[in-house]
C-alpha positions as a printed Julia matrix, in Angstrom:
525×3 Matrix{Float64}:
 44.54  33.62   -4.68
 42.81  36.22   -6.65
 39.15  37.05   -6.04
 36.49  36.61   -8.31
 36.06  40.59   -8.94
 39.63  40.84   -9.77
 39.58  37.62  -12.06
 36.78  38.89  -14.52
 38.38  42.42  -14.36
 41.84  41.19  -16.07
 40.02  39.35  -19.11
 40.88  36.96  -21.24
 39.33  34.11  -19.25
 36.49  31.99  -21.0
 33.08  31.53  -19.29
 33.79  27.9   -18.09
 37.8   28.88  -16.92
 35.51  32.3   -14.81
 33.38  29.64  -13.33
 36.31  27.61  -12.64
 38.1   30.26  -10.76
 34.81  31.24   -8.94
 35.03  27.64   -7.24
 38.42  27.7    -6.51
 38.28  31.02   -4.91
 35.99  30.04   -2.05
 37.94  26.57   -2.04
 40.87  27.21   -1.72
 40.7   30.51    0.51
 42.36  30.41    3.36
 42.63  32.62    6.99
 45.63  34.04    6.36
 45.37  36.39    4.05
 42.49  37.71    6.08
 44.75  38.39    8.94
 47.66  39.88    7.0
 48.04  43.65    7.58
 50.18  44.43    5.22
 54.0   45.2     4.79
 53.72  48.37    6.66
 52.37  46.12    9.32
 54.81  43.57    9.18
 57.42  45.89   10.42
 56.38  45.77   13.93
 53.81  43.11   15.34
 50.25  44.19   17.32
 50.46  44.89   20.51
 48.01  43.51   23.4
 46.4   45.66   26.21
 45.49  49.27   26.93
 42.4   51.36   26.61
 41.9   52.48   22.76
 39.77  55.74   22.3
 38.14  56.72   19.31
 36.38  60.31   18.38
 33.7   59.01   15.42
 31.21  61.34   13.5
 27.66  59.85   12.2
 26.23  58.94   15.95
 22.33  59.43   16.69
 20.21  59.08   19.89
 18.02  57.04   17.68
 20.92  54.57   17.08
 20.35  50.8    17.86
 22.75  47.96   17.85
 20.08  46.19   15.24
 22.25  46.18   12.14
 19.2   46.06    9.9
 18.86  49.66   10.98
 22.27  50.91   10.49
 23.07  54.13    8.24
 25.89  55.99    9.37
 29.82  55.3    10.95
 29.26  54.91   14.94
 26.66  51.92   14.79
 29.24  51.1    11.68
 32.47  50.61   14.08
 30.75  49.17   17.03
 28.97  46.58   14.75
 32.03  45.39   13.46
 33.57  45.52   17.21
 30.98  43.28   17.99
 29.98  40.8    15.31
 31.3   39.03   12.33
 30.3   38.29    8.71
 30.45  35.77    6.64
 32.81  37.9     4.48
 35.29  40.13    4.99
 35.75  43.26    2.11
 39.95  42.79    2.81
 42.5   44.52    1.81
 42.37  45.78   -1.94
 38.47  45.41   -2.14
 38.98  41.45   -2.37
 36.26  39.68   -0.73
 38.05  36.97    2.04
 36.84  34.37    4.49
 35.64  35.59    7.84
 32.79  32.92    9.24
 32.43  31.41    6.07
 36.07  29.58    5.56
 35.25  28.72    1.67
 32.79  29.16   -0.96
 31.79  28.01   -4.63
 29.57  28.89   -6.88
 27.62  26.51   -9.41
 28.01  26.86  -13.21
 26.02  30.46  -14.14
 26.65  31.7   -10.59
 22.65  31.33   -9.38
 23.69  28.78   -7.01
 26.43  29.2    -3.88
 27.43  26.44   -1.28
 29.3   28.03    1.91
 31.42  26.31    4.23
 31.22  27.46    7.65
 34.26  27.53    9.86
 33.7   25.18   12.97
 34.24  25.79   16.36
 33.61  29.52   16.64
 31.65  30.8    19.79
 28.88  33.42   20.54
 29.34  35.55   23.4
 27.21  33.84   25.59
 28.76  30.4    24.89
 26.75  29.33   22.31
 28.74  27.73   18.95
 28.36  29.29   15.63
 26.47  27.0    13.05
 24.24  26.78    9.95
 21.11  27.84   11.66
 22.75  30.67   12.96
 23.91  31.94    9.75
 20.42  31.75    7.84
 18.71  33.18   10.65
 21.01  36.25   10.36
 20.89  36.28    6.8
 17.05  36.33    6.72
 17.14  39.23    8.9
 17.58  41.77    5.45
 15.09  39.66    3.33
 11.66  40.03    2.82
 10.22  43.22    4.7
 12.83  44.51    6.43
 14.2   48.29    5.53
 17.71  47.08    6.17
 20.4   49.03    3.52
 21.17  45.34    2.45
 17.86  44.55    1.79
 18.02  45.5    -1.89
 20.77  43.28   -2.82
 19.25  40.59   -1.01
 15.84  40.49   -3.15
 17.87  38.78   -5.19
 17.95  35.74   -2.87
 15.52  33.12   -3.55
 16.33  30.48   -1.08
 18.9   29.63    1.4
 19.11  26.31    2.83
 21.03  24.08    5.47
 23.03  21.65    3.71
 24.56  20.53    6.97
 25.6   22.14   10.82
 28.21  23.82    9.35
 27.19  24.25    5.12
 24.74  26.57    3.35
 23.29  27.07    0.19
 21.94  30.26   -1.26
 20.03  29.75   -4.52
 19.28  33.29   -6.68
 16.48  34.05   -8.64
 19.44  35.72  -10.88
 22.76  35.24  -11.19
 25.17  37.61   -9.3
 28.57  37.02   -9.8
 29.61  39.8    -7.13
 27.56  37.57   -4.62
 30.7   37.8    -2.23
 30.5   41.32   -2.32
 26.73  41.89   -1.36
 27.72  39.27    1.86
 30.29  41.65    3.22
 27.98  44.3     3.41
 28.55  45.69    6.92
 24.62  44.92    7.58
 25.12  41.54    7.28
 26.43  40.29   10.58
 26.12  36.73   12.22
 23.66  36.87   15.65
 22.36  33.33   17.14
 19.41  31.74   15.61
 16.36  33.7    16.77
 18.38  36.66   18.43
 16.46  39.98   19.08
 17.44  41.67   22.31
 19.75  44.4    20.54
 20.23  46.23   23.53
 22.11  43.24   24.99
 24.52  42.13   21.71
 25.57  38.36   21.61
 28.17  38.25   18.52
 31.16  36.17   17.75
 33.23  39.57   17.14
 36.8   41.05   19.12
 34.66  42.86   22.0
 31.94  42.65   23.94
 29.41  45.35   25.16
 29.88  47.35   27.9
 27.87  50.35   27.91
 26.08  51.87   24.9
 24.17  55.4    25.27
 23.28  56.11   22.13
 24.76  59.52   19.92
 26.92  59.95   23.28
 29.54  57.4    23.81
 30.08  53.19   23.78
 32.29  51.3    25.92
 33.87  47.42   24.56
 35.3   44.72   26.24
 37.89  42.89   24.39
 36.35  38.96   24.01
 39.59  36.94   25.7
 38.59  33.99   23.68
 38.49  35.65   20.22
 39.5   33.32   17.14
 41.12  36.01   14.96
 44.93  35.64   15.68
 46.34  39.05   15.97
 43.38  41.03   15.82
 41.19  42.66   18.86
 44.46  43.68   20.8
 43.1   46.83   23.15
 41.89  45.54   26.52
 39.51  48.46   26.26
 37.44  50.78   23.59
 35.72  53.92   24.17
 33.73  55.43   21.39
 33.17  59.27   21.91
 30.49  60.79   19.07
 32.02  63.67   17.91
 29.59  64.71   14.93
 31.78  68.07   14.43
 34.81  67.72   12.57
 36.71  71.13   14.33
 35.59  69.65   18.34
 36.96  65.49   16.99
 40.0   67.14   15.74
 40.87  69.25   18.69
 39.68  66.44   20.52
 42.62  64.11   18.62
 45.11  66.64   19.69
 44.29  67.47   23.04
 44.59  63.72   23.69
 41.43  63.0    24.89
 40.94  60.31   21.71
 43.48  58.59   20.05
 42.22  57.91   16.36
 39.7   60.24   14.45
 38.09  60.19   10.93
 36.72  62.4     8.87
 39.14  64.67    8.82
 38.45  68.17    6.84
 40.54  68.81    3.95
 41.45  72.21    5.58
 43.18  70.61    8.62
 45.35  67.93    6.62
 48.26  70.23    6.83
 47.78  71.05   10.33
 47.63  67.01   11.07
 50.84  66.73    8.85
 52.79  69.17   10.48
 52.06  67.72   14.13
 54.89  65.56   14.8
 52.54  63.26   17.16
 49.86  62.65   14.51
 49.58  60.83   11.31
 47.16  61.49    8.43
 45.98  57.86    6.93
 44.71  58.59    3.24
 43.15  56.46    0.61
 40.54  57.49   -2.39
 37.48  55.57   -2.79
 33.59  55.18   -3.22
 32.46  58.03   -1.43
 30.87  60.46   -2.89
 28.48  63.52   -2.28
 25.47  63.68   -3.62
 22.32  65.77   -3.84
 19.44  63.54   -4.94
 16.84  64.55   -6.6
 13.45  62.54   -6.29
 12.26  62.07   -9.84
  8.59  60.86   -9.11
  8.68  64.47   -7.06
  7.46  67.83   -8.51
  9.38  69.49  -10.22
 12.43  67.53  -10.13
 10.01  64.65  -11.99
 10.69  67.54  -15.05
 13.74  66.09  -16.82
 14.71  68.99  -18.28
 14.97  71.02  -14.74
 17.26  67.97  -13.86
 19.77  68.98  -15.95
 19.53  72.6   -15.51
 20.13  71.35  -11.92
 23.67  69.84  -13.17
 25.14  72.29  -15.02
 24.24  75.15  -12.4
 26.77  73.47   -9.66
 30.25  74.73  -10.52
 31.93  70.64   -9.37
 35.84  71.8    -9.44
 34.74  75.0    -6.77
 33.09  72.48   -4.91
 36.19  70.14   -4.74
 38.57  72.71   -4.3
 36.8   74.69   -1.6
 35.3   72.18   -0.04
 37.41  69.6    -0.25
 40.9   71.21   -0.91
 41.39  68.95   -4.11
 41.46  65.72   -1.37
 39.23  63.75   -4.63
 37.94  64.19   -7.63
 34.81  65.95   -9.81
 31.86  63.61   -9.99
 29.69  63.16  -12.96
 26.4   62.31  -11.96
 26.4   58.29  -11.45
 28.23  56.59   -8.39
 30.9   55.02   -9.89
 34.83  55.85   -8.98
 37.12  56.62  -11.66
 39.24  53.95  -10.31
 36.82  51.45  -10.51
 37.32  49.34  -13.78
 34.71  49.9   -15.44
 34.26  53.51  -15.04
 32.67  54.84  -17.91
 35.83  56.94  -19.42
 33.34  57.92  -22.59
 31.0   60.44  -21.28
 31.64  63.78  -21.16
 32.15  65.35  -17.85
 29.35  68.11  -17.16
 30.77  71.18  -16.05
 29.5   74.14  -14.8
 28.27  75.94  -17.22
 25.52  78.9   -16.34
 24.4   79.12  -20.0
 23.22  75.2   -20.4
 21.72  75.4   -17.01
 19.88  78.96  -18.39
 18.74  77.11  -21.5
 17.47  73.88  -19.55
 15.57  75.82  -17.13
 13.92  77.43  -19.75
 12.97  74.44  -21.6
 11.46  73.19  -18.89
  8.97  76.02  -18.83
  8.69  76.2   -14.92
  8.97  79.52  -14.14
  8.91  79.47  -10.42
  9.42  75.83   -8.9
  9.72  77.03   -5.58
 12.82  74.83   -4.2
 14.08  73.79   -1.11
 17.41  72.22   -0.83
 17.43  70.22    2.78
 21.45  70.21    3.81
 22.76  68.72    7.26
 26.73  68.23    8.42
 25.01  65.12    9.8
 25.52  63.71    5.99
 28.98  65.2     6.26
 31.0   67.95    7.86
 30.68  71.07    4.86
 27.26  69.64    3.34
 25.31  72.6     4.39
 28.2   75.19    3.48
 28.26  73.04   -0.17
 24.46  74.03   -0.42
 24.84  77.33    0.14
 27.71  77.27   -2.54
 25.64  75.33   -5.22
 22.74  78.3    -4.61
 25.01  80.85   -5.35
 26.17  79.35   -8.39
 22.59  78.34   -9.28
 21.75  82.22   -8.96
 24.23  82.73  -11.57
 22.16  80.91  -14.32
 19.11  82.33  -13.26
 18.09  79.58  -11.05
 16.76  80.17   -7.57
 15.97  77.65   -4.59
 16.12  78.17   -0.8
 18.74  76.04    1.29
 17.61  74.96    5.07
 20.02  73.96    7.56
 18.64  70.94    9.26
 19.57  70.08   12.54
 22.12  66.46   12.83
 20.13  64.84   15.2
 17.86  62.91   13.44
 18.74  63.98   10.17
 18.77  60.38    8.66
 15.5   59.46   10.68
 13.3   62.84    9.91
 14.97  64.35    6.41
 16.95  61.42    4.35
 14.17  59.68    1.82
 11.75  61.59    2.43
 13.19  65.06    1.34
 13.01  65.74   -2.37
 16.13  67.65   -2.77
 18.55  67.47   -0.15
 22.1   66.87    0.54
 23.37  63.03    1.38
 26.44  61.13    0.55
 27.23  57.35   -0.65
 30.18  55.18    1.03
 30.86  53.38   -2.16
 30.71  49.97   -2.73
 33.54  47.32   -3.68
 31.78  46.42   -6.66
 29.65  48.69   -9.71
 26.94  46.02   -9.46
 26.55  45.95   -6.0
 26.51  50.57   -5.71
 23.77  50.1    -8.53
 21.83  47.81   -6.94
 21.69  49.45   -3.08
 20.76  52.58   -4.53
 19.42  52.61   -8.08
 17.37  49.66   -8.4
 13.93  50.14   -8.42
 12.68  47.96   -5.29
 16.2   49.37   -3.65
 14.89  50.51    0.45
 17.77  52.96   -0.34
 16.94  54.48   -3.84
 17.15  57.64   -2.46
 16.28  59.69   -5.83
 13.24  57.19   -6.76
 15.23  56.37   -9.55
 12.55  53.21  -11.07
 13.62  52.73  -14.76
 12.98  48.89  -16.06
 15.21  49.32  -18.67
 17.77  50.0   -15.49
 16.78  47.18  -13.73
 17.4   44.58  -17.0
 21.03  46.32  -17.4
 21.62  45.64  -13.89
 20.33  41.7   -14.0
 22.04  41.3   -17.23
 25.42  42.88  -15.43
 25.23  40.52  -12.62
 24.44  37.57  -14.48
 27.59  38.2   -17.26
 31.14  36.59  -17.15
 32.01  37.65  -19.94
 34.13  40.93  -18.91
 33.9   42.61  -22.18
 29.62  42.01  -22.15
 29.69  43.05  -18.86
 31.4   46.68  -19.14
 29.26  47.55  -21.83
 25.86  47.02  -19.67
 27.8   49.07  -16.82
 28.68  51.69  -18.68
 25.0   51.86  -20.36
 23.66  52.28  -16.81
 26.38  55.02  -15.86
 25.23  57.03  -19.2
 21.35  56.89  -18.13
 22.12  58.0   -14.85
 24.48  60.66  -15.67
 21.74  61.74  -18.44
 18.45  61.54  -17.13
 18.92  60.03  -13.02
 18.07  61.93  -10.16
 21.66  62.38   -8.32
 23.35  65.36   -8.62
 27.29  63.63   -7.72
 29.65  66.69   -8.03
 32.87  64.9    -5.7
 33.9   61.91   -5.11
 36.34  62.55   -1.55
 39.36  60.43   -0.3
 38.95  59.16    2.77
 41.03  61.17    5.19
 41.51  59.23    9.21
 44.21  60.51   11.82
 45.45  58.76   14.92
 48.37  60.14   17.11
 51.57  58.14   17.87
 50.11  55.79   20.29
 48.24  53.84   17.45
 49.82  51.39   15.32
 47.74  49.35   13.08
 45.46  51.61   11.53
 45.84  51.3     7.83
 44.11  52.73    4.78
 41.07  51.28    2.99
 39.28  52.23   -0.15
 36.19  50.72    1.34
 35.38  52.78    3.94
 36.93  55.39    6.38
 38.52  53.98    9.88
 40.21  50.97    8.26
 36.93  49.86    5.88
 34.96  50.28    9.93
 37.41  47.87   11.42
 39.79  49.66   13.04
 38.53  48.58   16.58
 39.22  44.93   15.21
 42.76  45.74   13.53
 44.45  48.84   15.45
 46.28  48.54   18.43
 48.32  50.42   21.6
 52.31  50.77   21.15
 53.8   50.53   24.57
């Protein structure tokens, strides 16, 4: 069965056959192609027991296990460890039943009934049911700061149909509804649930110890419904926030799966006979947002000088070793379909940036660029690469290391110019709406255009695949043109596990197998 994203990609489907398929997706979806791992999977069947160790990058000592606070891989991989969604992202980017067996959506997509699948147990006994669900999805609405709290605005109502049905009413249509559930936020926790430091979920493990930007210990859940998946008896989760100590870490053998590996070491991974590279291009991108509300990047004009003066394919190739591709200023993949294949790719070009700057008649802007290998391992060395191109055209700003620890707490949103990155999203829509929209907790560049917003509600709202490119690709153009991110790479996502691991497969989603690899790899014997 095809998804709903993949239906309206391929055309040629009227607006009543699209809302057709929509039903029969979430109808007629079953399990199994949730639990499917693949061909290269097929070939030799998971394994149970052992103690799985993982080195992961992005951990904090301000982490929590509240997924409304969530930002960066660690709290990532234990949440999915732990809990479930309603949704899974599966293989291919297609959105497949996880606690929510089936779905449908009503004619003009405002209106969603879910089925929820029976019989599935919290930790601490307790079944899995309606009230459950809405308490959990209520969690990102309204106040909270959660990173799905942007996409959820769009959620007018949700209501108990039944112990084991829902209905979500929208106060637009979203089409890409799936998507926005299988945010990894957006994780089931009993009705009324707050004692994070003590996680009940209906996930593959269990919490044994957490200590917070250090390690995390899991407990495989003996009872867990998901044939085939949760197979270690064991996980320990080492933070390793530098790439060069996780590495040497991966072949020492002290952890036995790593992600984030540098560009530099590929070959070094490839020619070690007891480790294997896992590869796969994707959302993620770099980016160096600019807050436009913020003098003197609220000066359009110093914007693009800003642009040209980063020289993208030096950026890729040094940084990056040619593992991706040159961005061009808005957050959509070139192997998304509809990737806006019209606009011209800016390139570095010293000149343009010199007449820009000029035109924008600021002199002296005094600029600091905020960088941190907490957003990713290079970020501050990519800083100090853009100001030496920058001082090429004439343009001069200071770069500050910041320190990783609390990086995302003390620097991201509220620095003006720094360095960040984006995970992607499975669907245009939905990487538009976390971070672009104007109400967006995320909108890291204060990017609040209403002629934005209306492309975006008339994107969601369109079935018509044709309509719907064109307001995409008019939202890609006004970002590229006058937004606030600077997006010179988009980077494959590059994981490594030694010959113990079987299991771990690529993902465009996401790095460590779209965040479930604790879930989905396992221990050869």
């Amino acid at each position: 069965m095809e998804s709903l994203d993949q239906v309206m990609r391929d055309g040629g489907l009227s607006r009543r056959a699209l809302l057709e398929r929509t039903a029969l997706i979430g109808a007629g979806a079953a399990v199994a192609p949730m639990l499917g791992a693949g061909p290269a999977a097929a070939a030799e069947a998971p394994r149970k027991g052992g103690n799985l160790r993982l080195g992961v990058a992005g951990g904090s000592t301000g982490d929590s296990l509240d997924p409304t606070t969530w930002t960066d891989s660690v709290t990532l991989v234990i949440g999915f460890a732990l809990f479930n969604g309603l949704i899974e992202n599966g293989p291919d980017n297609k959105p497949v039943p996880e606690l929510a067996e089936s779905w449908e959506a009503k004619p003009g997509a405002a209106e969603w009934i879910f089925n929820l699948r029976k019989g599935i147990k919290f930790s601490n006994g307790k079944e899995f049911d309606a009230d459950d669900a809405i308490y959990s999805l209520n969690l990102h609405r309204g106040a909270s700061k959660s990173g799905a709290a942007g996409p959820f605005k769009a959620i007018s109502d949700i209501k108990k149909l039944g112990l084991n049905q829902i209905a979500i009413t929208l106060s637009s249509a979203d089409a890409d509804l799936p998507y926005v559930l299988s945010d990894y936020h957006v994780l089931m926790v009993p009705n009324g649930f707050t004692d994070w430091a003590n996680p009940v979920g209906t996930g593959g493990y269990t919490l044994g110890k957490f200590d917070p930007g250090v390690r995390c210990s899991l407990k495989r859940n003996p009872n867990y419904w998901k044939p085939g998946r949760a197979n270690a008896d064991t996980i320990e989760i080492t933070v390793i926030n530098d790439s060069t100590a996780m590495l040497a870490a991966l072949e020492s053998g002290q952890v036995d799966v790593i992600h984030r590996v540098q560009p530099q070491a590929v070959e070094r991974v490839k020619k070690n006979p007891k480790l294997s590279l896992v590869q796969a291009p994707g959302g993620w991108h770099a980016i160096i947002p600019m807050m436009v509300d913020k003098d003197p990047y609220s000066n359009a004009d110093l914007r693009l000088a800003l642009k040209y003066a980063i020289n993208r394919e030096q950026v890729l190739k040094t940084m990056f070793r040619g593992y991706g591709s040159v961005g061009n200023d808005h957050p959509i993949p070139k192997g998304d379909p509809f990737y806006n294949s019209s606009l011209a790719q800016t390139a570095y070009d010293p000149d343009k940036a010199k007449f820009y700057f000029k035109k924008s008649g600021l002199a002296d802007p005094k600029m600091l660029l905020q960088a941190s290998d907490a957003a990713f391992s290079g970020a501050v060395d990519m800083a100090q690469l853009y100001q030496a191109n920058a001082k090429k055209a004439g343009i001069n700003f200071d770069v500050k290391k910041e320190p990783a620890d609390g990086f995302w707490d003390n620097v991201w949103l509220k620095a003006p110019f720094m360095t960040s990155y984006w995970g992607g999203r499975p669907a245009a829509t939905q990487m538009m709406g976390v971070a672009y929209k104007s109400d967006a907790p995320w909108n890291d560049t204060h990017w609040k255009v209403p002629a934005f917003d209306k492309l975006l509600s008339d994107a969601r709202a369109e079935l018509d695949v044709k309509k719907r490119g064109e307001y995409i690709w008019a939202m890609q153009e006004m970002l590229h043109s006058q937004g606030g991110a600077l997006i010179p790479v988009f980077r494959d996502w590059l994981d490594a596990h030694n010959d113990k691991v079987g299991g771990h497969t690529p993902h465009n989603g996401f790095d460590l197998d779209n965040g479930r690899i604790c879930e989905k790899a396992w221990l050869k014997a």
